[in-house]
Backbone as CSV, one residue per row, in Angstrom:
resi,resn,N_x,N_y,N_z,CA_x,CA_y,CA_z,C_x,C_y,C_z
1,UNK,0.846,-1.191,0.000,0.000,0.000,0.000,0.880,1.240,0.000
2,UNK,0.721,2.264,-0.379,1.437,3.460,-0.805,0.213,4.689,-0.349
3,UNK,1.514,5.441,0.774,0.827,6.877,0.944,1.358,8.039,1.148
4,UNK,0.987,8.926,0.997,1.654,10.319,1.024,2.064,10.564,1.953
5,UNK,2.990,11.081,2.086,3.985,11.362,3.057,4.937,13.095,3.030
6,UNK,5.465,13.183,3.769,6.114,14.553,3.896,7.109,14.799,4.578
7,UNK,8.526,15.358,4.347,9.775,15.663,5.356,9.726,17.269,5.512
8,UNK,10.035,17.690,6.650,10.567,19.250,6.744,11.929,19.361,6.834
9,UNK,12.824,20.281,6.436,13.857,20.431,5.807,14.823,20.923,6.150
10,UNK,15.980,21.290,6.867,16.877,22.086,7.297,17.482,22.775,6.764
11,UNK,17.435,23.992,7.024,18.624,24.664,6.104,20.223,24.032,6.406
12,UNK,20.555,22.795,7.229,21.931,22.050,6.579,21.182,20.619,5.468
13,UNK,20.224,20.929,5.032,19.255,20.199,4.076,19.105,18.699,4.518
14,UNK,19.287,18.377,5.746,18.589,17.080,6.675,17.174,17.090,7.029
15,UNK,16.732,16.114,7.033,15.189,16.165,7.774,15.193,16.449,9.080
16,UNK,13.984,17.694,9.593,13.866,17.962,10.821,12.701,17.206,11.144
17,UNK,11.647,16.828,10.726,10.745,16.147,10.860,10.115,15.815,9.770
18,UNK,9.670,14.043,9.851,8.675,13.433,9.407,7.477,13.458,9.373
19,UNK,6.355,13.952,8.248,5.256,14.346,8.749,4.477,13.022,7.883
20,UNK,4.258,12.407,9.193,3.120,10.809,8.666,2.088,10.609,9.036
21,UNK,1.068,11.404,9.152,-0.239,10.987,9.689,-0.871,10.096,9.914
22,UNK,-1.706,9.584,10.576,-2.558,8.603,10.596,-3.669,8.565,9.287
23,UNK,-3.790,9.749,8.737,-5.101,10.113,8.067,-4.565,9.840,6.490
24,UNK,-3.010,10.203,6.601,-2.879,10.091,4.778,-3.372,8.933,4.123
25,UNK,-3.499,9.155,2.982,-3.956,7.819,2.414,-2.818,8.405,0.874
26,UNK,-3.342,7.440,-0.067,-3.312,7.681,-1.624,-3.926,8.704,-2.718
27,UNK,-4.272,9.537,-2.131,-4.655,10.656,-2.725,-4.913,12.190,-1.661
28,UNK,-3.898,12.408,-0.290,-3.705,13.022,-0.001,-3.123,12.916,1.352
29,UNK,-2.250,14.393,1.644,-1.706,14.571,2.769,-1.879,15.473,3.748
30,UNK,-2.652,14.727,4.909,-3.274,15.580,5.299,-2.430,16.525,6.798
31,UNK,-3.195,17.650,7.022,-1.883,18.585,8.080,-2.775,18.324,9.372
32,UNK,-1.625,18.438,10.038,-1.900,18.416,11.474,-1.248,19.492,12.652
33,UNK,-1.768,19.493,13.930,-0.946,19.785,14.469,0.646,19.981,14.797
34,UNK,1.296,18.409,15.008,2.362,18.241,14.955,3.508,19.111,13.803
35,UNK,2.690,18.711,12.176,3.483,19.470,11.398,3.941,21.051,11.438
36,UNK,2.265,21.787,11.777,2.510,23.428,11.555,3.536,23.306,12.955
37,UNK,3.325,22.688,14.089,4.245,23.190,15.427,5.710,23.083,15.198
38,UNK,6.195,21.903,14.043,7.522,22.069,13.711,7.524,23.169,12.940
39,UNK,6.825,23.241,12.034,7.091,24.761,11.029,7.675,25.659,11.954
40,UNK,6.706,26.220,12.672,6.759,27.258,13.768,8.317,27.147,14.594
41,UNK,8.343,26.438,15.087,9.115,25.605,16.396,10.383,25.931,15.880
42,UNK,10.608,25.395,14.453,11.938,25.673,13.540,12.259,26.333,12.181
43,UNK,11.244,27.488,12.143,11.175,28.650,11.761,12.243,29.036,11.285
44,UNK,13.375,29.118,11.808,14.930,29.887,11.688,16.020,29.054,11.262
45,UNK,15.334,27.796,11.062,16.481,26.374,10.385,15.622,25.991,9.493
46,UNK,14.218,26.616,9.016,13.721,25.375,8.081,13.964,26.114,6.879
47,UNK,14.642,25.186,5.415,14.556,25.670,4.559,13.606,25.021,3.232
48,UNK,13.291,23.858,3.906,11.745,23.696,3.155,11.267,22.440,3.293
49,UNK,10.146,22.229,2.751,9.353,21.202,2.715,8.748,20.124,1.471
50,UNK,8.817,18.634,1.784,8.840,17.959,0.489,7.573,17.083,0.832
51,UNK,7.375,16.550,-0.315,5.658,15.841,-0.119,5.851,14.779,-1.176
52,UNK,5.190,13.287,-0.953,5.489,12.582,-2.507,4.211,12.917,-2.733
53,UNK,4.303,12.468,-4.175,2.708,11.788,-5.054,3.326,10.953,-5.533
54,UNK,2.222,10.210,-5.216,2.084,8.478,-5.291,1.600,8.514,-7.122
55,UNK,2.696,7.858,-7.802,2.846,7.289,-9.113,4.265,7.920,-9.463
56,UNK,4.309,7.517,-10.955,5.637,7.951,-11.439,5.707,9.179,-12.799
57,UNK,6.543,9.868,-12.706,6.613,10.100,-13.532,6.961,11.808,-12.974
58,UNK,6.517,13.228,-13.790,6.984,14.036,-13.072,5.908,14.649,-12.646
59,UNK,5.791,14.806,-11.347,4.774,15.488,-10.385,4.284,17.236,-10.853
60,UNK,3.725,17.381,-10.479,3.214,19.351,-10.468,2.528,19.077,-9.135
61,UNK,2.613,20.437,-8.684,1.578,21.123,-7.370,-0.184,21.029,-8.157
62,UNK,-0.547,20.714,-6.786,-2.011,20.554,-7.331,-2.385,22.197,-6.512
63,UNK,-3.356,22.845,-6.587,-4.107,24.243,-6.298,-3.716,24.093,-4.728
64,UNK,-4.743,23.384,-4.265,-4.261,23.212,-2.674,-2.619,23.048,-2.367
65,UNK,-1.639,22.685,-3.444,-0.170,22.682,-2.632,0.484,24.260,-2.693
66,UNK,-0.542,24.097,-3.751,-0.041,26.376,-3.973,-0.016,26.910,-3.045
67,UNK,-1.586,26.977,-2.708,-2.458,27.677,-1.671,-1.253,27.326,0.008
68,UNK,-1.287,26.489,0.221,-0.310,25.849,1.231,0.679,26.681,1.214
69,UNK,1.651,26.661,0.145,3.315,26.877,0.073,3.058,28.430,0.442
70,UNK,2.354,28.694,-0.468,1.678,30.767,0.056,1.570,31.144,1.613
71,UNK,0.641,29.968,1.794,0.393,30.078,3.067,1.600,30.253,4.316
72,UNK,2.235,29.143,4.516,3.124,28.532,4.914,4.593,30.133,4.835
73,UNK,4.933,30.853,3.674,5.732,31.839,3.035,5.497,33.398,3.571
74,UNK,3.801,33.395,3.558,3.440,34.155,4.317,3.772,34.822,5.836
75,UNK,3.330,33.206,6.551,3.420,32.965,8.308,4.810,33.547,8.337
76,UNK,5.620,32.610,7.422,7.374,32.696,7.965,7.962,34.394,7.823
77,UNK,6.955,34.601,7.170,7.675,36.148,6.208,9.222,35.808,5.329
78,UNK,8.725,34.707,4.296,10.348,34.481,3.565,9.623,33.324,2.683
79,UNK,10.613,33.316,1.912,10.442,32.233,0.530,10.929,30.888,1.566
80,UNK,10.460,30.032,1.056,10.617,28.558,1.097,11.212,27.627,-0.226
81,UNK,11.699,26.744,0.060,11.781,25.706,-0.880,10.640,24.801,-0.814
82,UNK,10.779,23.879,-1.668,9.766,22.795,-1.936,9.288,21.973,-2.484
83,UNK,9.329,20.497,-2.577,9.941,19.697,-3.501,8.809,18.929,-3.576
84,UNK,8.411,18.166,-4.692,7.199,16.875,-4.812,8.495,16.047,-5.862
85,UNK,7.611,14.820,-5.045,8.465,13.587,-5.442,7.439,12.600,-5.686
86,UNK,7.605,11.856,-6.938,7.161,10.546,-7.253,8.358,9.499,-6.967
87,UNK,7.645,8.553,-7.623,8.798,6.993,-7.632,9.481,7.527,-8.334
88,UNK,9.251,8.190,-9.807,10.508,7.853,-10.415,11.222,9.612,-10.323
89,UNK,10.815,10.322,-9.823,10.716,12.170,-10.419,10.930,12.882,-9.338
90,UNK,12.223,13.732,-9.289,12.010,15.079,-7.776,11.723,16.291,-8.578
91,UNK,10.830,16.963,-8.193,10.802,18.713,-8.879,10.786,19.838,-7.319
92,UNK,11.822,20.421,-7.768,11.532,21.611,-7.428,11.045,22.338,-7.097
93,UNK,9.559,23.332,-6.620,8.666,24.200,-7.201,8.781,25.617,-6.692
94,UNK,8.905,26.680,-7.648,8.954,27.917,-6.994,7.493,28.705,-6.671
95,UNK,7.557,29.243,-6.183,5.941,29.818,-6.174,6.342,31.486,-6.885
96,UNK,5.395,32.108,-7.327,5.350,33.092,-8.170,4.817,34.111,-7.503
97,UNK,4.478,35.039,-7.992,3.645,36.581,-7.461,2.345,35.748,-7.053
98,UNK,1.037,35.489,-7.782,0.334,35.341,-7.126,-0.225,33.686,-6.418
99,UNK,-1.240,33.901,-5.761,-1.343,32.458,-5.320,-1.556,31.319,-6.203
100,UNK,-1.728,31.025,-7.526,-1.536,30.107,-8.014,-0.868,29.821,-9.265
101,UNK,0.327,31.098,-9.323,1.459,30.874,-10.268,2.801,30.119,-9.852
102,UNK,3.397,29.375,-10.268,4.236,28.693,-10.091,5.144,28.149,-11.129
103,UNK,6.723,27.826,-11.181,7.354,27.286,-12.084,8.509,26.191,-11.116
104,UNK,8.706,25.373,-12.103,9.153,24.505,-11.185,10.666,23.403,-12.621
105,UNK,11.386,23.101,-11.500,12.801,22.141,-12.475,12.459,20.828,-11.272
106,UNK,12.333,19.838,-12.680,12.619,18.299,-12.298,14.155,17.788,-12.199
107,UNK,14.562,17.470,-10.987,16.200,17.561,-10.424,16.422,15.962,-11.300
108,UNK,17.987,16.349,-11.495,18.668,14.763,-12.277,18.706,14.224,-10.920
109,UNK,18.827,12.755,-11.406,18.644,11.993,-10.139,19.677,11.819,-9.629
110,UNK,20.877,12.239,-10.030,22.064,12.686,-9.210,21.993,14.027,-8.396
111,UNK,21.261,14.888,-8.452,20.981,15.865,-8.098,19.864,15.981,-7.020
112,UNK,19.032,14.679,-6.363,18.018,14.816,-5.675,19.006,14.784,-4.599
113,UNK,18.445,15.658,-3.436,18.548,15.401,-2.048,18.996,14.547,-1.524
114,UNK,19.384,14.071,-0.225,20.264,12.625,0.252,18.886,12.137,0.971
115,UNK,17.628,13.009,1.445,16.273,12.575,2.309,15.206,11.713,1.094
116,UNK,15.727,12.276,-0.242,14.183,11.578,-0.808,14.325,9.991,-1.022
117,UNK,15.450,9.692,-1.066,15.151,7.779,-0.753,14.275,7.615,0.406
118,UNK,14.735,8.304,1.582,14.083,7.707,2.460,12.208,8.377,2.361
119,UNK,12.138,9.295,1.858,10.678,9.967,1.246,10.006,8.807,0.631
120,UNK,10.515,8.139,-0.055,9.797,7.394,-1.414,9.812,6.064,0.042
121,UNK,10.945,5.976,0.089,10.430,4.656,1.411,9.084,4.706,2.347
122,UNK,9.162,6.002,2.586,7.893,6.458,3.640,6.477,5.994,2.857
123,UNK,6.901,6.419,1.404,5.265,6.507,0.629,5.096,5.285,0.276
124,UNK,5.982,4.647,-0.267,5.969,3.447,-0.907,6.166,2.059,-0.629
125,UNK,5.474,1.393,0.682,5.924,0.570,1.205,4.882,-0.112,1.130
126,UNK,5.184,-1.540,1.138,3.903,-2.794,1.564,3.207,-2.771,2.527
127,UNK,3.983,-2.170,3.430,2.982,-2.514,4.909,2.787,-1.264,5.119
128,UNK,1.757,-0.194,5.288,1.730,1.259,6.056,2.387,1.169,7.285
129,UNK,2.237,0.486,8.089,2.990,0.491,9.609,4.089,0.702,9.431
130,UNK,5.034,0.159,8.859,6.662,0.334,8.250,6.588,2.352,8.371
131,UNK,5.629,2.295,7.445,6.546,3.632,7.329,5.853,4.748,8.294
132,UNK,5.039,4.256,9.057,4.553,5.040,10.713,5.782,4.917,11.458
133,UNK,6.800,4.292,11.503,7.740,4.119,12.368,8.592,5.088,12.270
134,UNK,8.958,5.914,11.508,9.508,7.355,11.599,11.318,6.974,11.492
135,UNK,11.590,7.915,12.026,12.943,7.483,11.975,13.733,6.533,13.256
């Protein structure tokens, strides 16, 4: 079974937290407490946030990840990074002037992050429990 999943990001580009809900499923990721309190909490080290979608190939922000990243850019007062990942695809995404402009680069896969193996592990596993276990 395969579900969405999410890391927050350090500006030394390590994961500060795993965001795994009980609630995600296969067609979304849902927020909680826990996540916005790390946002907040590590405000001054976070330099962004990554999310998979479940299939392959190369991902885009759906309206609601816009709306989010805005959101989220807003609170902090500062740009963010922010990455969607499939099985096979990492992109980038920048957010633009308004809330649902955006442009975004799909990274060579020498070029992804050292966290998104373990991302795609989180989403993509046989057993959901596996990947509730965090780090």
């Amino acid at each position: 079974m395969a579900v969405e999943a999410g890391v927050l990001v350090g500006l030394n580009e390590r994961p500060i937290f795993w965001h795994l809900p009980p609630r995600a499923a296969t067609d979304r990721l849902p927020d909680d407490g826990k996540l916005w309190s790390s946002i907040w909490e590590n405000r001054e080290n976070v330099l962004g946030f990554a999310r998979s979608h479940l299939g392959g190939g190369v991902p885009s922000p759906s309206l609601e990840d816009l709306t989010t990243f805005r959101a989220i850019e807003q609170g902090l007062g500062r740009k963010m990074r922010w990455w969607i990942v499939s099985l096979t695809n990492t992109v980038e995404v920048f957010t633009g002037r308004d809330r649902t402009s955006y442009s975004s680069t799909t990274l060579p896969d020498d070029g992804e992050p050292g966290w998104v193996w373990k991302l795609r592990e989180h989403s993509f596993v046989p057993d959901p429990e596996v990947s509730r276990r965090g780090e």
